[in-house]
N, C-alpha and C positions, 0 to 999 in steps of 0.2 A: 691375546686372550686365549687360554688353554678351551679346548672346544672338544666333547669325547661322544659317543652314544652310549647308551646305559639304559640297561633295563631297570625300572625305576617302582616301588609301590607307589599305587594310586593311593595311598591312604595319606603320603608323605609329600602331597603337590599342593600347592596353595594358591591363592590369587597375590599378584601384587599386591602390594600397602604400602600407604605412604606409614610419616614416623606417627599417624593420630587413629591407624588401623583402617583408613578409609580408601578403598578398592582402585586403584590404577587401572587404566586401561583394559576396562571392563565392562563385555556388554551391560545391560541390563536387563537382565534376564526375568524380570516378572511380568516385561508384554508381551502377548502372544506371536509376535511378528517374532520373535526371537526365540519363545519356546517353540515354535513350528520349526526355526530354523535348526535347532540340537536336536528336534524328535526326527527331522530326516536327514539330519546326519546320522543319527544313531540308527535308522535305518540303511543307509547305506553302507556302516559298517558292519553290518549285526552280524554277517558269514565267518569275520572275522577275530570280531571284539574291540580292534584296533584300526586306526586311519593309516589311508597310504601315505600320508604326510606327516611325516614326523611333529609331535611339538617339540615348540621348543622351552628348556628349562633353565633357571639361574639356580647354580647353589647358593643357600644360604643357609650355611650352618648345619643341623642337622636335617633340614628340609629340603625343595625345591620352589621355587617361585617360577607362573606361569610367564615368559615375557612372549610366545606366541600359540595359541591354541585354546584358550579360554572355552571356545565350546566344543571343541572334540575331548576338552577333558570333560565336560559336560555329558557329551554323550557317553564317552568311556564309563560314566557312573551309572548313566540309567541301563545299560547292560552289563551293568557286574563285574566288569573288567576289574583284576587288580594290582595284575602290573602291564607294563606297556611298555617297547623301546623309545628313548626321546634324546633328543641331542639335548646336551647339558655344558652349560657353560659355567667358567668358574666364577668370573665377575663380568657384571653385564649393570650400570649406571638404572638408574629409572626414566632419567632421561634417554640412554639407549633403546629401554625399552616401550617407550611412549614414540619415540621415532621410528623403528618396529611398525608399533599399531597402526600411524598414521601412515606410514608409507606403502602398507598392503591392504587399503581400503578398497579389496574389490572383489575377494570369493563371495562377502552378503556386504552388499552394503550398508553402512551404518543406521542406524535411523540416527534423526536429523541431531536429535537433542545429545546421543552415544557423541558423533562426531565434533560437535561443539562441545562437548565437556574435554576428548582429548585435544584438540586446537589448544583450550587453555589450561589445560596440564605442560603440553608444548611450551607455552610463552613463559612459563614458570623458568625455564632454564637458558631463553635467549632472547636475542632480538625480535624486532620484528621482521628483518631482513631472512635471519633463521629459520622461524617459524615458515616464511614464505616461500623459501627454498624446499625445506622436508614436506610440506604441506602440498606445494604446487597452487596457493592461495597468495592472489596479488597480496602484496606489499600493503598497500592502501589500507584493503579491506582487512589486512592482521592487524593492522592500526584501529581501525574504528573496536574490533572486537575486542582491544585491549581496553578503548577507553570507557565502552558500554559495560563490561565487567567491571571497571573500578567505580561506576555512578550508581550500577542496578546492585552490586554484589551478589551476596547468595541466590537473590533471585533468578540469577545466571543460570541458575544449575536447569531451571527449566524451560531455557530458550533453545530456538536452533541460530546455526550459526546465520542466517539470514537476518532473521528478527534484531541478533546482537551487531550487527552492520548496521541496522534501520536506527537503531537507538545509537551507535557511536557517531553517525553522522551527526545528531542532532543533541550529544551531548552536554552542550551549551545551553542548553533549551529545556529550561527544570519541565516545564509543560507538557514537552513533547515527551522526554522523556518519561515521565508519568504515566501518559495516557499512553505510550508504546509498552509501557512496564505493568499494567494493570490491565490491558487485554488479552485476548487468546491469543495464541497461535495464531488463528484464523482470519481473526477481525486486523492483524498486526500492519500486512499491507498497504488496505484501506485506508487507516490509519497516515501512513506514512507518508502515502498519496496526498494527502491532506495539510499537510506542514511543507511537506515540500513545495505545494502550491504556494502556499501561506507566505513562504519564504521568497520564493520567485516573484510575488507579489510586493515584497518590502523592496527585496533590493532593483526592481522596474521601478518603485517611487521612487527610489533614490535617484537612479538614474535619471527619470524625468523631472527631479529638482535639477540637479546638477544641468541638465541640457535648456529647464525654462532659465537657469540662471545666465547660460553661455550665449541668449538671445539675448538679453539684457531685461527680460523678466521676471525682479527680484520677487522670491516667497515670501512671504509677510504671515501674522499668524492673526493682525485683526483688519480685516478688508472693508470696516464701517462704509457706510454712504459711498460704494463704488457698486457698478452694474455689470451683471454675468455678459461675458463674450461667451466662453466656451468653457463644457466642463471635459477635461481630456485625460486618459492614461495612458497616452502612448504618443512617443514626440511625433510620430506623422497626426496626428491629429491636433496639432497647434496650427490656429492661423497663419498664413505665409502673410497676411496684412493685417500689423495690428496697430489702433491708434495709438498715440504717445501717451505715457502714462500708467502704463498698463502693469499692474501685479499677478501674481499668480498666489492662490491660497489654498491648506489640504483641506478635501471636503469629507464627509461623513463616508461616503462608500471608497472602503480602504483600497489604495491604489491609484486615485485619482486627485486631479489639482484642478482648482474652477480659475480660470482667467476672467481677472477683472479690467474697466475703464473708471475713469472717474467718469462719477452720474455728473447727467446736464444738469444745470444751473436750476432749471424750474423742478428736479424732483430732490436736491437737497433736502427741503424740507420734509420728507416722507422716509427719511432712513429706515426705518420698521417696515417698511410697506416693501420698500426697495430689496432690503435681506430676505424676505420672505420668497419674495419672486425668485431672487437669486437660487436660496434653498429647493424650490419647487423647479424648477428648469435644470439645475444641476441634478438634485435624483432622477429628473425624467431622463437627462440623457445618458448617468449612471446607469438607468435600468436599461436602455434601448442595445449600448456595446453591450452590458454582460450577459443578457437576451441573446444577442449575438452569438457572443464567445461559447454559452451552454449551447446554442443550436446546432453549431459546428461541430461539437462532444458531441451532442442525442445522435446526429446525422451519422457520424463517423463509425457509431457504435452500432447504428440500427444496420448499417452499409456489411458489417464484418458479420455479423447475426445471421443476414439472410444470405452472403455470400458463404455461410458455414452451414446451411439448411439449417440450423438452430429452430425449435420449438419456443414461439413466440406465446405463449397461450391469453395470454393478458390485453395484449394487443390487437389476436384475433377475434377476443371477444368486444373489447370497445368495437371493430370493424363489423361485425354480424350484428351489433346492436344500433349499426348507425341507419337510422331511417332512409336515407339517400344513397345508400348503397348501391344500389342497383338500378341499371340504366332501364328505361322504359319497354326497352325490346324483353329484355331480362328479368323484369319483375310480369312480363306477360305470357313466358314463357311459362315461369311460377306458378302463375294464376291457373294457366289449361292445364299445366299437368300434375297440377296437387303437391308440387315440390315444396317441402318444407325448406330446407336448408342447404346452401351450398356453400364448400369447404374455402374458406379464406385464402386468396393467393397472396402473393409478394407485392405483386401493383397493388393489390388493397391498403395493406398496408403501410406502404409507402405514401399512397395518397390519403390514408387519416393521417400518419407522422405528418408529412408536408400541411394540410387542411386544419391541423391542429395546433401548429406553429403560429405565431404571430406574422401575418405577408407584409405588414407595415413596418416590421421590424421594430417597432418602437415596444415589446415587449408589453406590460400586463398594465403598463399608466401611459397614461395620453399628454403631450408636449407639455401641459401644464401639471405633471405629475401627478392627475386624479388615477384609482386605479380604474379601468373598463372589466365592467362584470364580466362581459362572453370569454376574454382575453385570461382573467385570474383562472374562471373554472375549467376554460379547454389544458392550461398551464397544469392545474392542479390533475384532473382526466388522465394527460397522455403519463405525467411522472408518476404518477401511482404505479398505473399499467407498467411502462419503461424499468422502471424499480422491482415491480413483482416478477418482471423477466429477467433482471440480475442485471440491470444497469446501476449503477453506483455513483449519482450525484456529486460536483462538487459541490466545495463551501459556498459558492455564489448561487447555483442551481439551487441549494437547501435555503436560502437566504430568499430569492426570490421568490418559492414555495410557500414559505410563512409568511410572507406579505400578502400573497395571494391569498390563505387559508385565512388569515386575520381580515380580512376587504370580506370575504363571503360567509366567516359567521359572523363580522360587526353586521351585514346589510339586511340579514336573517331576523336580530332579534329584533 
């Protein structure tokens, strides 16, 4: 490749194109993060009109195409520059010069969405293996970013390369897909968070079909006139002694399998009575694990909050509103010396999270699956507060919320 330097007119430099006129490897210059970033390069060159770094140039024809410096030609404009030395090359590929942009991604770094547009400018001309080499992006994830471009399309152009990984994982999944493809940027995560569970949750059924089968307790899908053992989602929680007979069947809260016996001789005749039990004993212990499973999450989250000083404010105000707050020494103290208010610590709120937790563990319905009032409205209390601090529910946490909000405006009217 013939390679020269030349003093060149600014008038005669242009952006890449592709063959439909649409800009290559090129910022995007109508956010501010980018016009601040040419208004202090153009200050930093203003002494002299031109950068100490040469750009660099493709001929084409009677022109030049920019393959490196996009915004110090920028700036060269806004100070009136009109010629400038640049190294100039004679033939330079688009793919040469998309690998170029990709591989000096570090005077300003890209914003997210610049860098995901050139990744699949990149993949236009190689593998995935390619792309991952020029890139320094596993393998994997050039793969998932391929496949979230071919399902989203156009709508690509407004992703970062994060988001188009979250959507290629799950490009199997019209759903997910969707609802990753119709949020923000922002909410995209969350989102993702969310199917990912969904999904670790299917393939845990499967697993514990395939392990009640490997006991020798076949899945069935209608368990008439048989009576609940155990309703379980996880193989340690299968009896190690079960009578003979025994099926296993999926229950309403996705994830779990209710083990059955065959009912004694004297309650054959009550089949409807018998399923009904079963239903109400299997959601009670549905609710009690995933009670569980959320408590472990609040716990874990509330632990990294106060280990971060994090500003709880949601929480400290359930805590200064709780009548019991305050030990009797301490509310006497109050009394003599006119104290209105004292500032919430960490034990406080520790001991509302823990005091406001279910201690039965049996979560917000009682063995016979009624809900308990105190249980729905502390459940409903602490997740508000928890949420308004920036705690992010899962699907089970959201699930057992609306049970609880349904239990206390049905008891209301």
């Amino acid at each position: 490749m013939a390679t020269v330097i030349e003093t060149v007119n600014i008038d005669d430099v242009y952006p890449l194109v592709d063959e439909f006129g649409n800009d290559l490897a090129t910022r995007d210059y109508s956010t501010k993060e980018n016009q601040a970033y040419v208004e202090e390069l153009a200050r930093s060159m203003r002494a002299k009109g031109i950068p100490d770094e040469m750009v660099t140039l493709v001929r084409d024809r009677g022109i030049y195409r920019i393959k490196a410096g996009n915004s110090r030609v920028m700036a060269m404009r806004k100070l009136g520059t009109k010629t400038f030395p640049a190294i100039v090359e004679d033939e330079s590929t688009e793919q040469a010069v998309i690998e170029t942009v990709v591989r000096t991604n570090t005077k300003k770094k890209y914003e997210a969405v610049e860098e995901s547009r050139f990744i699949r400018q990149l993949a236009m001309f190689g593998t995935d293996e390619y792309v991952a080499e020029v890139s320094g992006i596993e393998v994997e994830k050039v793969a998932k970013v391929r496949r979230a471009a071919k399902v989203v399309q156009d709508a690509a152009d407004d992703m970062s390369l994060l988001r188009l990984m979250a959507i290629g994982e799950f490009a199997d999944d019209p759903e997910a897909v969707e609802a990753l493809t119709n949020c923000s940027e922002r909410e995209y995560q969350t989102i993702a968070k969310r199917f990912e569970a969904r999904r670790k949750k299917e393939k845990g059924a499967g697993d514990l079909a395939r392990e009640l089968e490997a006991r020798g307790i076949p899945v069935v899908s209608d368990p008439a006139g048989m009576a609940l053992v155990a309703n379980v989602n996880k193989a340690a929680m299968i009896p190690a002694d079960l009578p003979d007979g025994c099926v296993a069947a999926p229950h309403n809260s996705a994830g779990f399998f209710m083990i059955l016996r065959p009912a004694p001789e004297e309650q054959a005749a009550e089949p409807e009575q018998i399923e009904e039990e079963n239903a109400a004993r299997a959601m009670a212990d549905a609710m009690a694990a995933l009670y569980a499973e959320g408590t472990a999450n609040r716990r874990a989250w509330l632990a990294e909050q106060l280990a971060a000083q994090s500003l709880l404010p949601n929480l400290s105000r359930l805590v200064a509103a709780s009548e019991t707050r305050h030990a009797p020494l301490v509310k006497a103290f109050l009394d003599a010396t006119g104290t209105k208010r004292l500032n919430v610590g960490h034990s406080e709120i520790v001991l509302l999270f823990e005091g406001m937790n279910d201690a039965s563990g049996r979560g917000i319905l009682d063995a016979a699956g009624k809900p308990r009032a105190k249980a729905c409205r502390d459940y409903i209390d602490l997740l508000d507060a928890m949420e308004a601090d920036g705690y992010e529910p899962d699907e089970d946490e959201q699930g057992i919320y609306q049970q609880a909000k349904d239990h206390m405006e049905g008891s209301n009217e």
